[in-house]
C-alpha positions in Angstrom: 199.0 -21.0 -27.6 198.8 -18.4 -24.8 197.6 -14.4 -27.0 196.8 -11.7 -24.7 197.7 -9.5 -21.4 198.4 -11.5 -17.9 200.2 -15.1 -17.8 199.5 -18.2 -19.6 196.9 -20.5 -17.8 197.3 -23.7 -16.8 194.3 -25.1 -18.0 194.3 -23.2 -21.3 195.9 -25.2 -23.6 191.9 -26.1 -25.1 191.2 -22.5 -25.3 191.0 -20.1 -28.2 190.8 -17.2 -26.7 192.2 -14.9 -24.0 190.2 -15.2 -20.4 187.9 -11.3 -20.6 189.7 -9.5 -17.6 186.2 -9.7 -16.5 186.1 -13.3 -15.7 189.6 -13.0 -14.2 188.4 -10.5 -11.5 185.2 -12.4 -11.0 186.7 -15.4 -10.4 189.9 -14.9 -8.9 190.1 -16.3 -5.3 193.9 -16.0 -4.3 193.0 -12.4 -2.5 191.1 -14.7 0.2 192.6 -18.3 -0.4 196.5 -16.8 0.1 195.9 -17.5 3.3 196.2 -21.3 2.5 199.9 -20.7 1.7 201.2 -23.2 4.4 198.7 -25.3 4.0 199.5 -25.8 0.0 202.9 -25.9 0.2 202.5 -28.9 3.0 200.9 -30.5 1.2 203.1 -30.3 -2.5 205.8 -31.4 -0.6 204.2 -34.3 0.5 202.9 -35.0 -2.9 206.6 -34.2 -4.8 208.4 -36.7 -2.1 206.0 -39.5 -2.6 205.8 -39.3 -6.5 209.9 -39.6 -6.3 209.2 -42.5 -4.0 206.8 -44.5 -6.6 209.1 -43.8 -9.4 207.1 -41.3 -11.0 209.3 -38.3 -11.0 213.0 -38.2 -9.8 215.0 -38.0 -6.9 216.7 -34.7 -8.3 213.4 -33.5 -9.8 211.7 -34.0 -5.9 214.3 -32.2 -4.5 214.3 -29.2 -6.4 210.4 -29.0 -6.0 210.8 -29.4 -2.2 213.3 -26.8 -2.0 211.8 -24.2 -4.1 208.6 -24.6 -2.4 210.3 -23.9 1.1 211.8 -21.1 -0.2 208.6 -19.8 -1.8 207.0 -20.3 1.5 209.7 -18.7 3.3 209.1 -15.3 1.1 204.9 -15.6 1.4 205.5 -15.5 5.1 207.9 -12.3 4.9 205.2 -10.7 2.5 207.6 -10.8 -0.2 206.2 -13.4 -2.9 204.5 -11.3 -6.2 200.6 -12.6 -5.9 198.8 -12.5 -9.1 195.1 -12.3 -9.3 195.4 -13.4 -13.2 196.8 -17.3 -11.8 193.0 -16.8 -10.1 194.3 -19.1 -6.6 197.2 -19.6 -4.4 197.5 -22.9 -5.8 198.6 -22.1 -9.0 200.4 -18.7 -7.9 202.4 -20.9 -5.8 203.3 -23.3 -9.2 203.7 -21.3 -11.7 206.2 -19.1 -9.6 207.5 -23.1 -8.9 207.9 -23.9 -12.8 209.2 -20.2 -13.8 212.3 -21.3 -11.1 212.7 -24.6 -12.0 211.1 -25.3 -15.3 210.6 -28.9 -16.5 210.4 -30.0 -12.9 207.8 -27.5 -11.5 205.9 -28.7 -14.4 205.2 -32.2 -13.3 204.4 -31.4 -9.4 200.5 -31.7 -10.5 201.0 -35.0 -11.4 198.4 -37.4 -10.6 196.1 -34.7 -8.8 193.7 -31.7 -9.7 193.1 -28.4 -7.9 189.7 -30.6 -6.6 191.6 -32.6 -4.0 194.7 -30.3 -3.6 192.2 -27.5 -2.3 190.0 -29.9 -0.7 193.5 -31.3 1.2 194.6 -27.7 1.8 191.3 -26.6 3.5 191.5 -29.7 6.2 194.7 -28.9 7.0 194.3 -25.3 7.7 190.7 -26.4 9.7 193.1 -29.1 11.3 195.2 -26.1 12.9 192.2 -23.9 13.3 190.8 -26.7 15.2 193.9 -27.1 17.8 193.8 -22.8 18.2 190.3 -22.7 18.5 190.4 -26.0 21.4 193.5 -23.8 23.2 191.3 -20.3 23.2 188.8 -22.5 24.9 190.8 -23.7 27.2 192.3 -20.5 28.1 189.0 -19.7 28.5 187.8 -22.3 31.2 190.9 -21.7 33.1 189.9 -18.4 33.5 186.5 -19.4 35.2 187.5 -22.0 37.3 190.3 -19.2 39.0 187.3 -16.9 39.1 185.1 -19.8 40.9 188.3 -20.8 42.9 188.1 -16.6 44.4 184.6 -16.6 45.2 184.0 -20.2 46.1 182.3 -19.8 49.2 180.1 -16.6 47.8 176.4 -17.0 47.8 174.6 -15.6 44.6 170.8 -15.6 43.6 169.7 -17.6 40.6 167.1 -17.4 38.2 164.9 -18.7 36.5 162.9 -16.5 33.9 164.5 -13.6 34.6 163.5 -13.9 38.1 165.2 -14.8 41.3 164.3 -18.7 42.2 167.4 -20.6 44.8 170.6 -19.7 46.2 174.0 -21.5 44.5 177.5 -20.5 45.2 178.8 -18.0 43.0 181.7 -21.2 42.1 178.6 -23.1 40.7 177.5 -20.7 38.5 181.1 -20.3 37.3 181.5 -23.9 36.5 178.8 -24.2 34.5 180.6 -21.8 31.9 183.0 -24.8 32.0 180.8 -27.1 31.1 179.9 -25.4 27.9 182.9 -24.9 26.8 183.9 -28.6 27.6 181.1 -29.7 25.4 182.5 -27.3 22.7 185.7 -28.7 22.7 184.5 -32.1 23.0 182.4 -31.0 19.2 185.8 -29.7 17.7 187.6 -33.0 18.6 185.0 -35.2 17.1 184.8 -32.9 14.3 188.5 -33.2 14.1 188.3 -36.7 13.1 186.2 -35.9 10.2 188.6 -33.4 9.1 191.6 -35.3 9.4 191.0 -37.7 6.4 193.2 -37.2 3.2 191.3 -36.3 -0.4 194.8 -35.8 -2.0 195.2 -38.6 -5.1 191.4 -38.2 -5.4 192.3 -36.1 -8.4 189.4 -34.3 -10.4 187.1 -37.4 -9.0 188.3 -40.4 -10.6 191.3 -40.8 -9.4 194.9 -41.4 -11.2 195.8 -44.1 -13.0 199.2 -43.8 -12.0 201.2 -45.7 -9.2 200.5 -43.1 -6.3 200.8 -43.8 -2.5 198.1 -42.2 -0.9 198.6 -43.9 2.3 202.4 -42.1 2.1 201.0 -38.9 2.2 198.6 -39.1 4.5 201.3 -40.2 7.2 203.7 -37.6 6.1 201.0 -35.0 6.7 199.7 -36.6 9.5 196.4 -37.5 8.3 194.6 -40.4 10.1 193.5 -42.0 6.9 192.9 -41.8 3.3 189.3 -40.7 2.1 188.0 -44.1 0.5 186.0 -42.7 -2.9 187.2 -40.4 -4.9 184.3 -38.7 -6.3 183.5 -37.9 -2.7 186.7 -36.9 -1.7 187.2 -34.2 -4.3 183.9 -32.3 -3.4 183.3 -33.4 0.3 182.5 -30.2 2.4 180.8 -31.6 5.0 183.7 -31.1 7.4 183.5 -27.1 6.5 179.9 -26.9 8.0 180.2 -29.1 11.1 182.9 -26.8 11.7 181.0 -24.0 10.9 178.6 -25.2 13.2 180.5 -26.0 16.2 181.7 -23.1 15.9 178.6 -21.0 16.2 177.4 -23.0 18.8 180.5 -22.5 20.3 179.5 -18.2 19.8 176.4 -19.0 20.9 177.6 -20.2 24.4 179.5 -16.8 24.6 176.7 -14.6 23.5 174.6 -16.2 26.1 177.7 -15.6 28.9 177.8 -11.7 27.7 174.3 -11.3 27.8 174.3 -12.6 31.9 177.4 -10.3 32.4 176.0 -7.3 30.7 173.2 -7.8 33.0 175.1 -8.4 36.0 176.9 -5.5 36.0 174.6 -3.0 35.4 173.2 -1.1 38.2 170.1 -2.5 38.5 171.7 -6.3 39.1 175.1 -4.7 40.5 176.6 -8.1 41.0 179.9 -8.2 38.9 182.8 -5.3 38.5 183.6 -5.5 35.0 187.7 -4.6 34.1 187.1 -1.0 33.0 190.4 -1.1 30.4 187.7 -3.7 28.7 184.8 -1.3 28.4 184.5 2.1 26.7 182.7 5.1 27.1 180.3 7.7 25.6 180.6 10.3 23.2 178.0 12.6 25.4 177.4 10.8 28.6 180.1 11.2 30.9 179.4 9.1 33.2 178.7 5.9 31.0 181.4 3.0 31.0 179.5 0.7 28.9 181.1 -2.6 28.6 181.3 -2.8 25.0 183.5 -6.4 24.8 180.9 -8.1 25.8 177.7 -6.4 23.6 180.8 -7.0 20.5 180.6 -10.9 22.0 177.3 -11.3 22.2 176.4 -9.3 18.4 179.3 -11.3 16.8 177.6 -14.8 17.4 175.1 -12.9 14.9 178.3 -13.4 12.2 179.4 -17.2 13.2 175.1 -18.6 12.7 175.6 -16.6 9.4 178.2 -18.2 8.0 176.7 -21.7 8.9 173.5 -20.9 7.1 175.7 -19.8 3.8 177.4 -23.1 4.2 174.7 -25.2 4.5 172.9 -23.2 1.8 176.1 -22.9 -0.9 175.7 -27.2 -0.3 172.3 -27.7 -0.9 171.9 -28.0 -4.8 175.1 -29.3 -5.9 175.7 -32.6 -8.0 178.6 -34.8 -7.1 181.9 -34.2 -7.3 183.1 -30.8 -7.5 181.6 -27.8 -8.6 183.0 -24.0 -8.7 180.1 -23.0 -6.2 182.4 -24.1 -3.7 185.1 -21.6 -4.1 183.0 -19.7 -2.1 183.2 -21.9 1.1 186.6 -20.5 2.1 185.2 -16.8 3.3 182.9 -18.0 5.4 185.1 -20.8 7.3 187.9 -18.5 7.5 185.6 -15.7 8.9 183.9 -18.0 11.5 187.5 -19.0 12.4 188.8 -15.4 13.3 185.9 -14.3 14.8 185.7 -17.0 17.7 189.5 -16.8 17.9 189.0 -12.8 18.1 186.5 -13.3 21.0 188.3 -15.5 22.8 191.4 -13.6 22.9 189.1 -10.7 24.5 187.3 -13.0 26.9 189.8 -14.6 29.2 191.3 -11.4 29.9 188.0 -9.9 30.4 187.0 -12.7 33.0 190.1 -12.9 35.0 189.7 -8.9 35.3 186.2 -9.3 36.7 185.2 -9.5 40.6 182.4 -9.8 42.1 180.6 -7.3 44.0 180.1 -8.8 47.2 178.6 -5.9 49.5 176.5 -5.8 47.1 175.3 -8.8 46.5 175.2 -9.7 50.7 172.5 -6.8 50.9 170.3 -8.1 48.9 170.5 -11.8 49.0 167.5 -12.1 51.0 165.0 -10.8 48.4 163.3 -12.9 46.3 162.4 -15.8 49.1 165.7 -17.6 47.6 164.7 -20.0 50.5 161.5 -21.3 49.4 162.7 -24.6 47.9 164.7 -25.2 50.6 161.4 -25.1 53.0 159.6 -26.9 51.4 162.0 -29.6 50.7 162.3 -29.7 54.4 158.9 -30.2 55.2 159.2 -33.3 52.7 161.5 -34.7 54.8 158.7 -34.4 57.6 156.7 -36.7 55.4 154.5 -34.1 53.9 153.4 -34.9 50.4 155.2 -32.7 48.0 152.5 -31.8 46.4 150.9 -30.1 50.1 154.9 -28.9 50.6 155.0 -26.6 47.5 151.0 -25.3 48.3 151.5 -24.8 52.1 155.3 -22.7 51.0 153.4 -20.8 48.8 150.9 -19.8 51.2 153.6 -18.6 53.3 155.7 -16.7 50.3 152.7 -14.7 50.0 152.1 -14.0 53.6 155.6 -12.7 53.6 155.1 -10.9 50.5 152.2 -9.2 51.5 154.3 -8.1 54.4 157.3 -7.2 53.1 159.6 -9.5 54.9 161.3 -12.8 54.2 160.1 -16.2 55.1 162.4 -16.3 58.4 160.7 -13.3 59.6 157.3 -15.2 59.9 156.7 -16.8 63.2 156.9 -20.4 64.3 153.1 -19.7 65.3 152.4 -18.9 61.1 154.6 -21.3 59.8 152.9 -24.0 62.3 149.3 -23.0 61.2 150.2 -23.4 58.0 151.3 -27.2 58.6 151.8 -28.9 61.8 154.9 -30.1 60.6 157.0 -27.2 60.9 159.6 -28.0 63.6 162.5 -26.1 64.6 164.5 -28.4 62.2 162.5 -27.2 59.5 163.3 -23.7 60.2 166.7 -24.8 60.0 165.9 -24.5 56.0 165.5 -21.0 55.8 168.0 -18.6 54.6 170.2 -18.7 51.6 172.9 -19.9 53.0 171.1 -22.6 54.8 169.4 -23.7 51.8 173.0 -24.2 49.6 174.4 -25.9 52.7 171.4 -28.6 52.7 171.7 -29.4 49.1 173.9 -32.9 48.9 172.1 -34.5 44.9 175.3 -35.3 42.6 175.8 -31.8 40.6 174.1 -29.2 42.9 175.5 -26.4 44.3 176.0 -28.0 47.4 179.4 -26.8 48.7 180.7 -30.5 49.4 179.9 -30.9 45.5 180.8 -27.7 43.7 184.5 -28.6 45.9 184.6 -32.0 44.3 183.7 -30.1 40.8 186.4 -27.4 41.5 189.2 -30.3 41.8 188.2 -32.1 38.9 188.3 -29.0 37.0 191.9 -28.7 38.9 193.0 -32.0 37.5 191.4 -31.8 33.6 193.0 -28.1 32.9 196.4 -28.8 34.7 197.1 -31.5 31.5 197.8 -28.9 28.7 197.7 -31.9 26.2 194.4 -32.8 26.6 192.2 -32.2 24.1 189.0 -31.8 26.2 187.2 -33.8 29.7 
């Protein structure tokens, strides 16, 4: 018999006591797992209709559960449902407000399943929708490069290596390669998607039931690929809550890496890209500054999404099988990875379809660096030099030109020819940025035959907004 303040709990029928207040505000979870709502009612009405179907509860009884759920869901969305932290989750917020409505009938909608598996279900299907968000943002995201790449298709950028300036690609190359990132993140959250899509429901505490459930019924009607095969497994099984985690940080890790070029670029010193100012923001003292904040916010919040991996992994490590409370805690972590890539995303395609590209100033400076080098000496390969002699005879000349202060076209046929016999006029042909992107033709390079064939294949996989990934 229930004796003290807050509700009557649905597990405390074995109990003595009251719960200390204490251990109700330590353990509570419903101020965090609320947002499971949907998720939990999705999946109750699923379970209600199939346990009318086996002949467990009635037709009438099913009905009224479905019905009252709906409407409970209807007044959790409108902010209007009374959350209590003493019924500790949304779970049993969500039935006890059920059983107060419809009594006997609300009372038997936890047949033949625990809070193990009806969290475990609620937490895929809420990753399940985070997933399809998460794949959309991305692709937002790529579509926003390639029309960037489309614009400045034919401009000629520097690359580097270590920080320092090593061939010429078109500024469309570059831009693609963003894509392929993100492809290969989306790629991660669709195989991850299979993992999640598996149904724990029926599992119940880790046993399973020994009444006449259907949990193939329920996993069509929620529109779960298949039914997780062992119980004790399914009830406790977070291994789709890290990869997820994970993907997702890689996923950050990919942006950070993209802010970090961008912060670069557009600074002075680099000068290359025009950042959209309404995404930047100034200083409290410096006049002048127009610092572009959205991306240094980008690049710190990957910090957040490898953090919440590592407390994933680590909440994991020691646990027995089957479930354990440790893993109420996986829920803030997972729902804080989620928002944040979803909350950089939603800044980043604006952000890149706002940004140009400096071209003046990138034209008057494309010739530093002896971009070309490669180029020559690739060229002199083709003359039958050993590549080995190529890369030491280009060298030579790099330094003469450094030493000089010019570029390697400056240098006359007469020094290029003392420095191999086979410089011809057709090698010369290799100098110059341009020149050297125009020569490439390997599968992939920068060559501008190949970055259009990439730009139309990018054409093709984005215009299908039902594709899950390339």
């Amino acid at each position: 018999m229930h004796d003290g303040p807050g509700p009557a709990k649905a597990w405390g029928g074995v109990f003595s006591v009251p719960t200390d207040e204490r251990m109700e505000a330590f353990s509570e979870s419903v101020s965090y797992d609320c947002r499971l709502a949907e998720d939990d009612i999705a999946g109750s009405t699923a379970h209600a209709t199939m346990l009318a179907a086996c002949g467990i509860i009635s037709a009438d009884e099913a009905e009224q559960i479905v019905r009252t759920l709906a409407e409970i869901g209807r007044e959790i969305a409108e902010g209007r449902f009374p959350f209590s932290t003493a019924r500790e989750d949304i779970h049993l917020n969500i039935e006890a407000v059920l059983t107060e409505r419809i009594g006997d009938a609300g009372r038997k909608l936890h047949t033949a399943r625990s809070r193990n598996d009806q969290v475990a279900t609620d937490l895929r299907l809420f990753c399940r929708r985070a997933i399809d968000r998460l794949d959309a943002g991305l692709r937002e995201l790529q579509r926003s490069f390639l029309e960037l790449a489309e614009r400045e298709k034919a401009l000629v950028i520097p690359a580097y290596t270590h920080l320092r300036r090593a061939q010429p690609v078109l500024a469309a190359h570059q831009l693609l390669g963003w894509c392929e990132k993100f492809d290969r993140d989306r790629e991660r959250l669709a195989d991850c998607r299979k993992r999640v899509n598996r149904l724990p429901l029926g599992s119940a505490a880790l046993a399973g039931s020994s009444l006449p459930i259907d949990r193939e019924q329920v996993a069509t009607a929620l529109g779960f690929d298949s039914v997780m095969p062992n119980s004790l497994d399914a009830a406790s099984d977070r291994d789709f809550v890290c990869e997820l985690a994970f993907t997702i940080a890689l996923a950050g890790i990919h942006l950070s890496q993209w802010a970090e070029e961008w912060i670069l670029y557009s600074s002075e010193e680099f000068g290359f890209l025009l950042l959209p100012e309404n995404f930047c923001t100034g200083s409290s003292i410096m006049p002048q500054k127009i610092n572009p904040d959205a991306l240094e916010l980008s690049r710190g919040k990957s910090a957040r999404l490898v953090g919440n991996l590592q407390a994933l992994l680590v909440l994991l490590k020691g646990l027995p099988t089957a479930y354990n409370r440790d893993l109420q805690e996986d829920k803030e972590p997972i729902f804080d990875s989620i928002d944040t890539l979803e909350a950089v995303l939603g800044i980043a395609v604006p952000l890149v379809a706002g940004t140009r590209f400096n071209r003046e100033r990138i034209a008057a400076g494309i010739n530093r660096g002896h971009l070309d080098a490669t180029s020559l000496m690739e060229a002199l390969i083709a003359e039958g030099v050993p590549q080995r002699t190529a890369h030491e005879t280009v060298g030579k000349l790099v330094r003469a030109a450094m030493d000089r202060g010019v570029a390697l076209s400056d240098l006359s046929d007469d020094e290029c020819k003392a420095a191999s016999p086979a410089f011809t006029p057709a090698v010369r042909d290799a100098l110059g940025p341009a020149q050297a992107v125009a020569r490439m033709q390997s599968y992939g390079s920068t060559a501008p035959s190949q970055v259009a064939h990439q730009l139309a294949r990018w054409q093709e996989t984005l215009a299908d907004k039902g594709a899950t990934s390339s």
